[in-house]
One Martini backbone bead per residue (centre of mass of N, CA, C, O) as a GRO file, in nm:
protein
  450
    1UNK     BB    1  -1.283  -1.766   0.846
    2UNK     BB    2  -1.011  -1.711   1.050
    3UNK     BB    3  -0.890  -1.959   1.282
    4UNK     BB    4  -0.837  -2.092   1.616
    5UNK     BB    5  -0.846  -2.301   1.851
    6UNK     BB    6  -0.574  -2.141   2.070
    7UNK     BB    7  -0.760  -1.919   2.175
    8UNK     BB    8  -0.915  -2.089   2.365
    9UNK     BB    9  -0.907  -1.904   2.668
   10UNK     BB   10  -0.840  -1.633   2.604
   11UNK     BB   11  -0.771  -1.327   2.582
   12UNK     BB   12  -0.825  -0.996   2.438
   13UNK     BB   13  -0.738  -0.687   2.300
   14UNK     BB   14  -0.926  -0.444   2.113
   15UNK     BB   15  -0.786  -0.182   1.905
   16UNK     BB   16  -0.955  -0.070   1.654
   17UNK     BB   17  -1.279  -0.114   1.433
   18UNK     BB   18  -1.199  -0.163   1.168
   19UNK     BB   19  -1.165  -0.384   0.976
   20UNK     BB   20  -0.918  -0.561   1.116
   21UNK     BB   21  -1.061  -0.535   1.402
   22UNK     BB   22  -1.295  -0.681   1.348
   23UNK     BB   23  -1.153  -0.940   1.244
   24UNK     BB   24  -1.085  -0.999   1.496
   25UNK     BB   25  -1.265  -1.021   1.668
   26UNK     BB   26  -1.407  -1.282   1.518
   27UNK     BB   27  -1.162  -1.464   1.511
   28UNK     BB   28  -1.162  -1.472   1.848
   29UNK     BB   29  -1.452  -1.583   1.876
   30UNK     BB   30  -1.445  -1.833   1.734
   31UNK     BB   31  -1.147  -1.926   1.897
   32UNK     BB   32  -1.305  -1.902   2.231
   33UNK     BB   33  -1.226  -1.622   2.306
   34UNK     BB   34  -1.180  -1.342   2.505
   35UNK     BB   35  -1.308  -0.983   2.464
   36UNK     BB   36  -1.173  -0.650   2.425
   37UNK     BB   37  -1.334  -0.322   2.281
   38UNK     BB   38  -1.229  -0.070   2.131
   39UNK     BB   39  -1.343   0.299   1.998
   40UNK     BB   40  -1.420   0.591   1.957
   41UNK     BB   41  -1.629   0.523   1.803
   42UNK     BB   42  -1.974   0.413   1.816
   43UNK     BB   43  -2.086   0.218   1.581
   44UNK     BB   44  -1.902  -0.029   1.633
   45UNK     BB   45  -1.957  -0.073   1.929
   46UNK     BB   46  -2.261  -0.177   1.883
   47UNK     BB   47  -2.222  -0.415   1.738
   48UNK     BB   48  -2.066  -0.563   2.017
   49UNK     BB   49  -2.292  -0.575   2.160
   50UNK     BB   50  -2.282  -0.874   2.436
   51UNK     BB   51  -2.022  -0.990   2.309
   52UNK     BB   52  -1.819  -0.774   2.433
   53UNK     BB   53  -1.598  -0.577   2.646
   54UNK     BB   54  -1.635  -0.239   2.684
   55UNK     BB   55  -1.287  -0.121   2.690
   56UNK     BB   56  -1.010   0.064   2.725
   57UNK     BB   57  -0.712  -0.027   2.729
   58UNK     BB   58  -0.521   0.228   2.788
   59UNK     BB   59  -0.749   0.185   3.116
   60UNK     BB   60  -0.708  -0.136   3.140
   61UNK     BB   61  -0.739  -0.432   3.301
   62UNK     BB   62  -0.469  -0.648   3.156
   63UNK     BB   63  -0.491  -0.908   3.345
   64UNK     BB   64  -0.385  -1.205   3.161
   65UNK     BB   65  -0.350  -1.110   2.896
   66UNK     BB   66  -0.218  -1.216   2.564
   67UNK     BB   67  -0.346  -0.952   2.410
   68UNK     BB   68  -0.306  -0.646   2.192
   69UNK     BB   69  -0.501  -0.562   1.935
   70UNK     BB   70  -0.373  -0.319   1.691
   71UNK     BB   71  -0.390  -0.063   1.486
   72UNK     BB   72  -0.221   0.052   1.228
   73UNK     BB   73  -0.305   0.375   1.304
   74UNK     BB   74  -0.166   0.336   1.592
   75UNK     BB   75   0.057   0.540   1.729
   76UNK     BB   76   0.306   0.376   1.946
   77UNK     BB   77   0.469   0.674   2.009
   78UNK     BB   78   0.211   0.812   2.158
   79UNK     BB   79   0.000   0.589   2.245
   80UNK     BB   80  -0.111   0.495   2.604
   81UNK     BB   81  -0.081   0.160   2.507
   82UNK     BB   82   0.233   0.136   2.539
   83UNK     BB   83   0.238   0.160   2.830
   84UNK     BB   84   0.041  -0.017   2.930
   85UNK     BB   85   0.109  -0.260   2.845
   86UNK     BB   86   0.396  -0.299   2.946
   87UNK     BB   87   0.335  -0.273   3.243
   88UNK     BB   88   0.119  -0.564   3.204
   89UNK     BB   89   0.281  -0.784   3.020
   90UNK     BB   90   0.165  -0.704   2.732
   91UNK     BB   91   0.121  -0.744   2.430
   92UNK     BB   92   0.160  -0.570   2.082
   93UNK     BB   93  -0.053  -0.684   1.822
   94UNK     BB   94  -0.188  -0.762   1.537
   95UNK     BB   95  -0.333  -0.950   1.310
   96UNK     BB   96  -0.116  -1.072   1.168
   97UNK     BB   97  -0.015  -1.229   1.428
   98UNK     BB   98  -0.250  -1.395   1.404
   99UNK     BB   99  -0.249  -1.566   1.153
  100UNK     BB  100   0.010  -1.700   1.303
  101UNK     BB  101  -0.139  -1.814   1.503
  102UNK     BB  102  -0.308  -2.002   1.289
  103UNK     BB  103  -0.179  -2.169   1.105
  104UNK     BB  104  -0.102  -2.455   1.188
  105UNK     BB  105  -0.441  -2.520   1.151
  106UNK     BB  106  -0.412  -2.515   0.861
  107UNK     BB  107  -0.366  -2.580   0.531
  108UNK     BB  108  -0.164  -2.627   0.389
  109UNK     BB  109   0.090  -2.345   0.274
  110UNK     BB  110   0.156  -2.032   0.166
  111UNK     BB  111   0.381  -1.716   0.202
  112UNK     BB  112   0.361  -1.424   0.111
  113UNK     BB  113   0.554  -1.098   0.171
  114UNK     BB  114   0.491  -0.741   0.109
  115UNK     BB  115   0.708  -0.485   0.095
  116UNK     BB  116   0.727  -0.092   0.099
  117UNK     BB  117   0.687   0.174   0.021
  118UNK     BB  118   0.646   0.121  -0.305
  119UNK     BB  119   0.439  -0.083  -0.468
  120UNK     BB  120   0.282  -0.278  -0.292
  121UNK     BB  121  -0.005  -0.311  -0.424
  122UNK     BB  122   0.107  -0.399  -0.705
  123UNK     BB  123   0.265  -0.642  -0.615
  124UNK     BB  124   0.004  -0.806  -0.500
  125UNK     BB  125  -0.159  -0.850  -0.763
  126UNK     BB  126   0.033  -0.942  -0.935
  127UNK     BB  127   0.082  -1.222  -0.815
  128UNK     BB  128  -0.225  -1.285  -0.750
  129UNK     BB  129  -0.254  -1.336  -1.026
  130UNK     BB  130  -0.060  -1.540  -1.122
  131UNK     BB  131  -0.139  -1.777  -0.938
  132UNK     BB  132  -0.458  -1.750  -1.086
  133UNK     BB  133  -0.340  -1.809  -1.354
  134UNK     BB  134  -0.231  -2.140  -1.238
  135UNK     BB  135  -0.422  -2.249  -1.054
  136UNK     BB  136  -0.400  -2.142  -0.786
  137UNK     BB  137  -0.466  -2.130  -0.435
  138UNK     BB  138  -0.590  -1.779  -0.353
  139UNK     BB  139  -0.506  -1.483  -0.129
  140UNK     BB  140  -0.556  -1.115  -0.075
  141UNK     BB  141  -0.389  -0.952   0.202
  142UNK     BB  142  -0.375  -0.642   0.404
  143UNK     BB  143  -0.305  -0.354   0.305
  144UNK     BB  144  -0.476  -0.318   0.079
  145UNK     BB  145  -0.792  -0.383   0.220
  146UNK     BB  146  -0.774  -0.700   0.338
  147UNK     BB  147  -0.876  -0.884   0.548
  148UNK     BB  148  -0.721  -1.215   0.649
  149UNK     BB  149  -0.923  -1.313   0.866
  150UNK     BB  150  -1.210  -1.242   0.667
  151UNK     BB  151  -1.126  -1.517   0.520
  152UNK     BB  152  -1.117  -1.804   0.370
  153UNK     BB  153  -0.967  -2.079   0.394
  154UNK     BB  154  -0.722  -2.263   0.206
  155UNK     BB  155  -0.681  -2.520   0.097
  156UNK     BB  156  -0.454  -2.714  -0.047
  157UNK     BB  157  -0.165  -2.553  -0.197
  158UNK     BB  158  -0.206  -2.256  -0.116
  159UNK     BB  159  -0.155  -1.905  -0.129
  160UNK     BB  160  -0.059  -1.624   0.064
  161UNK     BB  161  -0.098  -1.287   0.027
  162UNK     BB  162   0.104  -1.010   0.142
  163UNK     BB  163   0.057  -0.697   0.271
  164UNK     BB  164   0.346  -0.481   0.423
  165UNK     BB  165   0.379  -0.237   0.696
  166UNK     BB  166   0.484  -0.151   0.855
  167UNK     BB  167   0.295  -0.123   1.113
  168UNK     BB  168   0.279  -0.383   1.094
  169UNK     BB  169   0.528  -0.517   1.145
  170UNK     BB  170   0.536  -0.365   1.429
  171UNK     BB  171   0.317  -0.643   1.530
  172UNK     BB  172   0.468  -0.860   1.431
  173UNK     BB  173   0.657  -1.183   1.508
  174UNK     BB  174   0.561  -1.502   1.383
  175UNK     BB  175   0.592  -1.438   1.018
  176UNK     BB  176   0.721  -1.706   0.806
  177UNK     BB  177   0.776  -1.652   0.479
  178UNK     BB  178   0.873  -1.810   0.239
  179UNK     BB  179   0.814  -1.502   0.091
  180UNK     BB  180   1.017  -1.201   0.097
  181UNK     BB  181   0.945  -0.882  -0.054
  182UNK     BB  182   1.141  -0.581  -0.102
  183UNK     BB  183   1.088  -0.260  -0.295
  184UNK     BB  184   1.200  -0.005  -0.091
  185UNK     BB  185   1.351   0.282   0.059
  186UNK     BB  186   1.224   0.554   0.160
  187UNK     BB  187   1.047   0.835   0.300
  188UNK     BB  188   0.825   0.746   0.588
  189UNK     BB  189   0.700   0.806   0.820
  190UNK     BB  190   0.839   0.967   1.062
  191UNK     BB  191   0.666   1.029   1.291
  192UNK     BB  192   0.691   0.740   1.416
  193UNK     BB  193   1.003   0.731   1.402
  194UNK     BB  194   1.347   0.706   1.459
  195UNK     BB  195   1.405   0.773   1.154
  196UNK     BB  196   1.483   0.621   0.895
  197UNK     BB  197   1.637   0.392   1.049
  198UNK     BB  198   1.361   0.303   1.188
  199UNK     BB  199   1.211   0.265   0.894
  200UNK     BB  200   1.352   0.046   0.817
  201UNK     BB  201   1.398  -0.170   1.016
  202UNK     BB  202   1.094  -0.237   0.966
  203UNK     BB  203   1.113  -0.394   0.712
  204UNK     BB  204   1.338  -0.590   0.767
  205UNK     BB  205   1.160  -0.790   1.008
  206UNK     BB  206   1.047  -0.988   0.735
  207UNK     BB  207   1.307  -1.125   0.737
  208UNK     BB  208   1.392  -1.236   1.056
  209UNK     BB  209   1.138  -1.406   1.073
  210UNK     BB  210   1.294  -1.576   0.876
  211UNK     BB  211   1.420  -1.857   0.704
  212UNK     BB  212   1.710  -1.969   0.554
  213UNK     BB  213   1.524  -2.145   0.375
  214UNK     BB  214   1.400  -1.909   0.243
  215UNK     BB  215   1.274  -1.643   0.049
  216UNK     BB  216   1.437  -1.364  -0.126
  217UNK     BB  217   1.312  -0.985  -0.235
  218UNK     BB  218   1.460  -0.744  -0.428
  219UNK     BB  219   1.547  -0.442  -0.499
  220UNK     BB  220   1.786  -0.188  -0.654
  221UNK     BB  221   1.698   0.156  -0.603
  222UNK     BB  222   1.846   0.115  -0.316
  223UNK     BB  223   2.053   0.088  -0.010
  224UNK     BB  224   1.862  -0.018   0.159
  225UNK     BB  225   1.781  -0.265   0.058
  226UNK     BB  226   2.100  -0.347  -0.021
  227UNK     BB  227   2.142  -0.413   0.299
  228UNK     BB  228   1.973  -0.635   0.331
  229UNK     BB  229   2.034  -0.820   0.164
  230UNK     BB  230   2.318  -0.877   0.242
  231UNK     BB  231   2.234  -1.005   0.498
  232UNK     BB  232   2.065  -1.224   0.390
  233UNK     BB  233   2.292  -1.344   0.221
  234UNK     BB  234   2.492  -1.437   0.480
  235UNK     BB  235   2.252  -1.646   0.606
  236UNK     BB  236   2.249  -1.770   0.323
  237UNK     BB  237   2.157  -1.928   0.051
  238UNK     BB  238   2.231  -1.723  -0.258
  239UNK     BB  239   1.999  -1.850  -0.411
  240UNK     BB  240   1.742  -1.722  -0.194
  241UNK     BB  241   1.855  -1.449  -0.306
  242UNK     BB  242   1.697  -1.164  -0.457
  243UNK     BB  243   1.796  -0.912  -0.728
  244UNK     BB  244   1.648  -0.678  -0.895
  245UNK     BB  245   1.508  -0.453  -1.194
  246UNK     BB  246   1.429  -0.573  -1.495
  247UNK     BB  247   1.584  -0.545  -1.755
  248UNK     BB  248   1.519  -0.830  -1.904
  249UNK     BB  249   1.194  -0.747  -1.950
  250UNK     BB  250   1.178  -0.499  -2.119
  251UNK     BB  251   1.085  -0.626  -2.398
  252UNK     BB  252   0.783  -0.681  -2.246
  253UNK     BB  253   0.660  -0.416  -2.137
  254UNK     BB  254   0.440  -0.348  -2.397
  255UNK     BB  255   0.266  -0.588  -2.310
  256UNK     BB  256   0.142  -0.406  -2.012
  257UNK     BB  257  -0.057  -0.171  -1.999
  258UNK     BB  258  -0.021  -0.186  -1.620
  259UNK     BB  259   0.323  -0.166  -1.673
  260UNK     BB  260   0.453   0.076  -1.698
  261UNK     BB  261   0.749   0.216  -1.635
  262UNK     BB  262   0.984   0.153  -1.414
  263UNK     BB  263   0.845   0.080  -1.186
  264UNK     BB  264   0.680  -0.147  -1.306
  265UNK     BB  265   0.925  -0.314  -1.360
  266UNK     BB  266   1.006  -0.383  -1.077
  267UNK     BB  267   0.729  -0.504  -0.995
  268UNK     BB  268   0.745  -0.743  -1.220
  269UNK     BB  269   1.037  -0.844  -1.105
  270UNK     BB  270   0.920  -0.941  -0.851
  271UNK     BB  271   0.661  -1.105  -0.943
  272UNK     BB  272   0.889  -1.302  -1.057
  273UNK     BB  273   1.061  -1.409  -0.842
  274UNK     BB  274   0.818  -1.505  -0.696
  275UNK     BB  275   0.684  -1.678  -0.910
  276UNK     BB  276   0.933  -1.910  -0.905
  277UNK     BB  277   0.992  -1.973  -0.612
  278UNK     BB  278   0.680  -2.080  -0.625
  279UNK     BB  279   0.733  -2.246  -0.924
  280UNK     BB  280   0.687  -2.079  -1.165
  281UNK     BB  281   0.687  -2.010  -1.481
  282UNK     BB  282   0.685  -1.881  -1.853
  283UNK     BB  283   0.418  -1.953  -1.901
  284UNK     BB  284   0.284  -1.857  -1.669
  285UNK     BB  285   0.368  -1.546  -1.621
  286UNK     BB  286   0.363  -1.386  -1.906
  287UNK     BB  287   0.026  -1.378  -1.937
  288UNK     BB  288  -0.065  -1.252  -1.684
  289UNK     BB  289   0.099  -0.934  -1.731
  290UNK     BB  290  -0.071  -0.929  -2.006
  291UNK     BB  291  -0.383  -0.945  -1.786
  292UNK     BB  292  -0.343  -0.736  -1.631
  293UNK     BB  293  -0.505  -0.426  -1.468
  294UNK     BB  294  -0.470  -0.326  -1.184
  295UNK     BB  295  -0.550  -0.033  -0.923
  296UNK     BB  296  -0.720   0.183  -0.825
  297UNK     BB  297  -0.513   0.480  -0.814
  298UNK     BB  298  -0.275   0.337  -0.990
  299UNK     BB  299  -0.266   0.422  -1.273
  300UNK     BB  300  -0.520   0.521  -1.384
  301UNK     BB  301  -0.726   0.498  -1.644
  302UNK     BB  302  -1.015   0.705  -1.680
  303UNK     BB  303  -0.982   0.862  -1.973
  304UNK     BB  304  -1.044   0.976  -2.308
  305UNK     BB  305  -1.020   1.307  -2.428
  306UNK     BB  306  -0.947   1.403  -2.758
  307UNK     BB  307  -0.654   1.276  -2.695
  308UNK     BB  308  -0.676   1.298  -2.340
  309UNK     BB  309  -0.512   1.158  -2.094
  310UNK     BB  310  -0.609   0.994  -1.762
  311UNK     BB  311  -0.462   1.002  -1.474
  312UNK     BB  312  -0.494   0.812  -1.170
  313UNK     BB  313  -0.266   0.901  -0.891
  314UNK     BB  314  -0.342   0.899  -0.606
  315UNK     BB  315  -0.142   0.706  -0.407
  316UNK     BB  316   0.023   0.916  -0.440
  317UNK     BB  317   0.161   1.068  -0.119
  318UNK     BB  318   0.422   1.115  -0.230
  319UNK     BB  319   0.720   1.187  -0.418
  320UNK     BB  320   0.849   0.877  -0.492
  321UNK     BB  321   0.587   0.801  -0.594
  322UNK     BB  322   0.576   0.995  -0.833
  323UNK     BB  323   0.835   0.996  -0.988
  324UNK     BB  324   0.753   0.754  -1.152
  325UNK     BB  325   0.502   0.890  -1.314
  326UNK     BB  326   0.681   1.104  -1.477
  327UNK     BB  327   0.835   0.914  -1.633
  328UNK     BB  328   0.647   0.717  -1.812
  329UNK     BB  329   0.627   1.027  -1.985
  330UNK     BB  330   0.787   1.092  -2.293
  331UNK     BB  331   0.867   1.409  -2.436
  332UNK     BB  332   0.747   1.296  -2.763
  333UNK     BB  333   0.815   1.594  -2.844
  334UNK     BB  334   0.692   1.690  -2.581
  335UNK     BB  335   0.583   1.773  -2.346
  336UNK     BB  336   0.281   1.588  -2.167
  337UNK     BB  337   0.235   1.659  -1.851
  338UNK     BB  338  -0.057   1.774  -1.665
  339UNK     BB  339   0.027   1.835  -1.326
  340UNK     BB  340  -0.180   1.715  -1.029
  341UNK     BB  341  -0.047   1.883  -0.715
  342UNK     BB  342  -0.097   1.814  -0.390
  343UNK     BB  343  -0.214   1.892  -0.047
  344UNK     BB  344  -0.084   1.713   0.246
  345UNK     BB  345   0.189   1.731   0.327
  346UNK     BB  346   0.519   1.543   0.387
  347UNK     BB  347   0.677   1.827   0.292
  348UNK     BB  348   0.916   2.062   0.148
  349UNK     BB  349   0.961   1.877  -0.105
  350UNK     BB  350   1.067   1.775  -0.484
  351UNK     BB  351   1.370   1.588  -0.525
  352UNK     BB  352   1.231   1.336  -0.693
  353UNK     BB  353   1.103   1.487  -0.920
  354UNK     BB  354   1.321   1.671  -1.093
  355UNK     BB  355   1.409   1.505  -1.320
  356UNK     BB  356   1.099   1.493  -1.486
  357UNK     BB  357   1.021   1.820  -1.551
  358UNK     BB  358   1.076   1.773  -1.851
  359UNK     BB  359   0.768   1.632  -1.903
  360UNK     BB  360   0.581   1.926  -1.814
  361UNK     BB  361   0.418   2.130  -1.962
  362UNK     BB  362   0.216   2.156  -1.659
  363UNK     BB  363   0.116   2.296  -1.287
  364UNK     BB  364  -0.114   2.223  -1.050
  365UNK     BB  365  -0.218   2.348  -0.774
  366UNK     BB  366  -0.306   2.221  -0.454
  367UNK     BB  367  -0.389   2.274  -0.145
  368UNK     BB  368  -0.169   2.308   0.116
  369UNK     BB  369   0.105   2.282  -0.100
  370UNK     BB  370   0.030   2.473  -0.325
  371UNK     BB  371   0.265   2.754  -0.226
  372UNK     BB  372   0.511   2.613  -0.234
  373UNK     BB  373   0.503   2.448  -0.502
  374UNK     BB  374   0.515   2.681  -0.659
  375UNK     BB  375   0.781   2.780  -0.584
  376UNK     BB  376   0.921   2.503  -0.677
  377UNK     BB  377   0.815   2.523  -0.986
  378UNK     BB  378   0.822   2.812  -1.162
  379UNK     BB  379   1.145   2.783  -1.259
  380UNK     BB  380   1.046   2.481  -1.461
  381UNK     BB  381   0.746   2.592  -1.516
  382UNK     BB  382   0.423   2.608  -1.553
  383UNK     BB  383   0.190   2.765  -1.286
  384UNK     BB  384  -0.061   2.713  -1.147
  385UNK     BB  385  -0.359   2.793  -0.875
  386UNK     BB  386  -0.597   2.601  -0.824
  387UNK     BB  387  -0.666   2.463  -0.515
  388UNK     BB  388  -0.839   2.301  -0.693
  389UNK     BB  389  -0.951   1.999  -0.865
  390UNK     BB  390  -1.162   2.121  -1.080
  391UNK     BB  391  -1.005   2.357  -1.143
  392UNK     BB  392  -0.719   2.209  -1.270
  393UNK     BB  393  -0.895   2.019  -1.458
  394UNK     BB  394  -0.980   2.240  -1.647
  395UNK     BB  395  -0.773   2.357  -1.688
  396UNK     BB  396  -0.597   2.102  -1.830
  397UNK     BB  397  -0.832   2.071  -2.054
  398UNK     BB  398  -0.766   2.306  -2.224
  399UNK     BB  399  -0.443   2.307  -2.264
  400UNK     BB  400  -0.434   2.035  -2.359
  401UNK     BB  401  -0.309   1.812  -2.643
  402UNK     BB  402  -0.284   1.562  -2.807
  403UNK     BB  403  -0.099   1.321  -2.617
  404UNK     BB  404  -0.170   1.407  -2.341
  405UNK     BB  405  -0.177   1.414  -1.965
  406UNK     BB  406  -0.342   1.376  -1.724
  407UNK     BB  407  -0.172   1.370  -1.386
  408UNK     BB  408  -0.272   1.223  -1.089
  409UNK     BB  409   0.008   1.285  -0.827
  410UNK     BB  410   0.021   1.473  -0.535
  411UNK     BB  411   0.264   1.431  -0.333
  412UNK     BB  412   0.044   1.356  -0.116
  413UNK     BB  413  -0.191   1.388   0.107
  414UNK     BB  414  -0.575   1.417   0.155
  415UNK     BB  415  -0.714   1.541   0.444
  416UNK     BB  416  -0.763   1.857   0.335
  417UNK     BB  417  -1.035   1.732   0.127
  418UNK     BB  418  -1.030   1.419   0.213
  419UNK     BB  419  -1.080   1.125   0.366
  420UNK     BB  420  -0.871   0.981   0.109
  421UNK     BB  421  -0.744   0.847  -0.154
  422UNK     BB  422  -0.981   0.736  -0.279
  423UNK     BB  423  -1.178   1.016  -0.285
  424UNK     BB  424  -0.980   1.161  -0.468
  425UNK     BB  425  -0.987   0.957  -0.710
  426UNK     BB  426  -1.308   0.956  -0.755
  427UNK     BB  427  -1.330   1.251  -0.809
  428UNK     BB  428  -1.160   1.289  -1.036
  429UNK     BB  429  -1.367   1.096  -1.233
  430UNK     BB  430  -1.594   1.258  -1.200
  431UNK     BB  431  -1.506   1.522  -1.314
  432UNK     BB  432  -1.383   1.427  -1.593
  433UNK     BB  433  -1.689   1.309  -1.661
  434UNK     BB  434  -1.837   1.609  -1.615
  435UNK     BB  435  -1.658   1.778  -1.796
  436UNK     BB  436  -1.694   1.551  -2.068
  437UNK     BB  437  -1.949   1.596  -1.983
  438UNK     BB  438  -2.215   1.828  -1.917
  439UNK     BB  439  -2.514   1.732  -1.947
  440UNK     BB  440  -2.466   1.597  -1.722
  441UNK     BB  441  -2.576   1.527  -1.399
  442UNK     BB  442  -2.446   1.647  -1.103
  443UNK     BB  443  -2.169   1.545  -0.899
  444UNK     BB  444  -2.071   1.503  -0.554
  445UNK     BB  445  -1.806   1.417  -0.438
  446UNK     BB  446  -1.706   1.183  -0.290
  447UNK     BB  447  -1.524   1.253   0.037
  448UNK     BB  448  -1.545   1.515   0.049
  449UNK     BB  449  -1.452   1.789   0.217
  450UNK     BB  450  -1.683   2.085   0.398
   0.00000   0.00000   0.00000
């Protein structure tokens, strides 16, 4: 694991004890510090019986702590850990600033950070591909799902890779990434923020962090990004700060079978300009992009049944993140695209995604959005009510002809039916199994709601 002499002699409270929360925990003990930890559920507290002292922070004397690790699902908004924080004068800081206070004693290394509403754990994924197979030691952890503090430190002259959302950059104080870069920014998460603008600003902090020598990379398809990009460039040389759109890449872009459509054009012009400032060429990443797999629930092929492809968009949650996958397949010669969109929305409307409705052939509404997202798609495409995902599935495996594609991508989240969006998209693969093999012996989706 990763940790620091520093700890030593130190005090930390520890809030929230899922993965990043163990490893803070874990990182903090062997680094030294005195800990208190606490979690709502029973199973990971007995866990940690007789390591640390099982106590809620937001209820406890804080007095003397050097900082309070909190859960980046733990909303600072409104839960009363930052209030008590405040009153006893102890900062709240997430893993990720663990992190940070714990490099100077690792072997040289550089971080990139990777920020944005969509796409970035496909362009986290994606870089850390380029860097592994330009053979340079690397590390890929943060928001993706892997805690940067339970994996071994890298040698000298590795590379970690690091996915920042907002919730951890809101946590995050001084971690200086030689490159970091932003690709995009709609709306979401707004009840965590003072609407929109306190949500941009919140991604913004990932640059504010770096030092004016540093790299910076932007997308080019929002205002509030290239709002960023010109504050950062007022304040470095030019040549350290790029912005992308991918236009230069089209010509290869036939050759990247897991990096189709627009949205991810723009994924891999950013996993470029990354791999470029880390000093890598076009010998290192071309052949990269074109052996990139992808990563399971963003645009995942999942079968071919009888010539309709089925794409598991499990990730999109939100409308924005949806809008690229409906692009990405062309109406040619007829609309192509049978959409599975609901679950439970995070608005009531799907703005982003109407220039694309020309590509639908049908929709299917599934979840608690499900009757709303039928009124508002009704109007522009043929639209089933299909409420559960297997009989949408069912309904769409039916209508489907040759050459479309069935496709999980509902711009919404899915706590109304599933544990997650990874249980929905697991659950969707498991169904289109089982429905193009009927022989065989039926599973319940794992992580489904009863």
């Amino acid at each position: 694991m990763i940790t620091t002499p520093a700890f030593a002699g130190q005090r930390y409270a520890v809030l929230g004890l899922a993965r990043s929360g163990m490893a803070a925990v874990e990182s903090l003990l062997a680094g030294g510090a005195s800990v208190m930890a606490w979690d709502s559920r029973e199973e990971p507290r007995r866990k940690l019986e007789g390591r640390v002292e099982l106590a809620d922070p937001a209820t406890a004397d804080l007095t003397g702590y050097n900082g309070v690790v909190v859960s980046p699902g733990v909303p600072l908004n409104t839960h009363p850990i930052a209030e008590a924080a405040a009153r006893q004068n102890v900062p709240v800081i997430g893993d990720i600033e663990l992190f940070a206070l714990a490099r100077p004693h690792l072997p040289a290394h550089r971080v990139v950070g990777i920020t944005g509403t969509n796409g970035k754990s496909t362009t986290t994924a994606l870089v850390h591909h380029i860097v592994q197979s330009a053979a340079l030691p690397v590390r890929m952890g943060g928001n993706i799902g892997l805690p940067v503090l339970s994996q071994n430190p890298l040698s000298a002259g590795g590379v970690y890779v690091l996915e920042l959302s907002s919730y951890q950059l809101d946590l995050t104080f001084s971690l200086e990434c030689e490159v970091a870069a932003l690709l995009n920014v709609t709306p979401d998460h707004l009840d965590r923020y003072d609407g929109f603008a306190g949500y941009a600003a919140s991604k913004a902090r990932l640059f504010e962090m770096q030092r004016a020598d540093q790299f910076a990379v932007f997308g080019m398809g929002d205002p509030e990004t290239q709002a960023v990009a010109a504050r950062e460039t007022a304040r470095r040389e030019q040549w350290r700060v790029r912005s992308v759109d991918g236009l230069d890449l089209t010509q290869l872009q036939h050759d990247w079978p897991s990096l189709q459509g627009p949205h991810n054009l723009q994924n891999a012009a950013v996993a470029v300009a990354i791999a470029e400032a880390l000093g890598l060429t076009p010998m290192q990443w071309r052949p990269a992009l074109a052996s990139f797999r992808g990563l399971p629930h963003r645009m995942e092929r999942v079968a071919d049944v009888n010539g309709v492809m089925f794409i598991n968009d499990s990730k999109a949650t939100n409308p924005a993140s949806t809008a690229p996958a409906l692009a990405a397949f062309k109406p040619v010669p007829r609309a192509r695209i049978h959409w599975i969109v609901g679950g439970l929305p995070k608005g009531d409307r799907l703005d982003e995604c109407e220039p694309w409705f020309s590509h639908i052939a049908a929709a299917y509404t599934i979840g608690d959005a499900g009757p709303r997202f039928a009124e508002l798609l009704a109007p522009h495409m043929p639209v089933r009510r299909s409420e559960m995902m297997c009989e949408a599935i069912r309904q769409a495996m039916e209508a489907a002809l040759p050459g479309d594609v069935v496709l999980l991508s509902p711009a919404c989240a899915s706590f109304d039916q599933f544990r997650d969006y990874e249980a929905r998209g697991d659950a969707f693969r498991q169904i289109v199994d089982a429905l193009a093999h009927p022989d065989a012996d039926p599973v319940r989706p794992a992580g489904a709601l009863s």
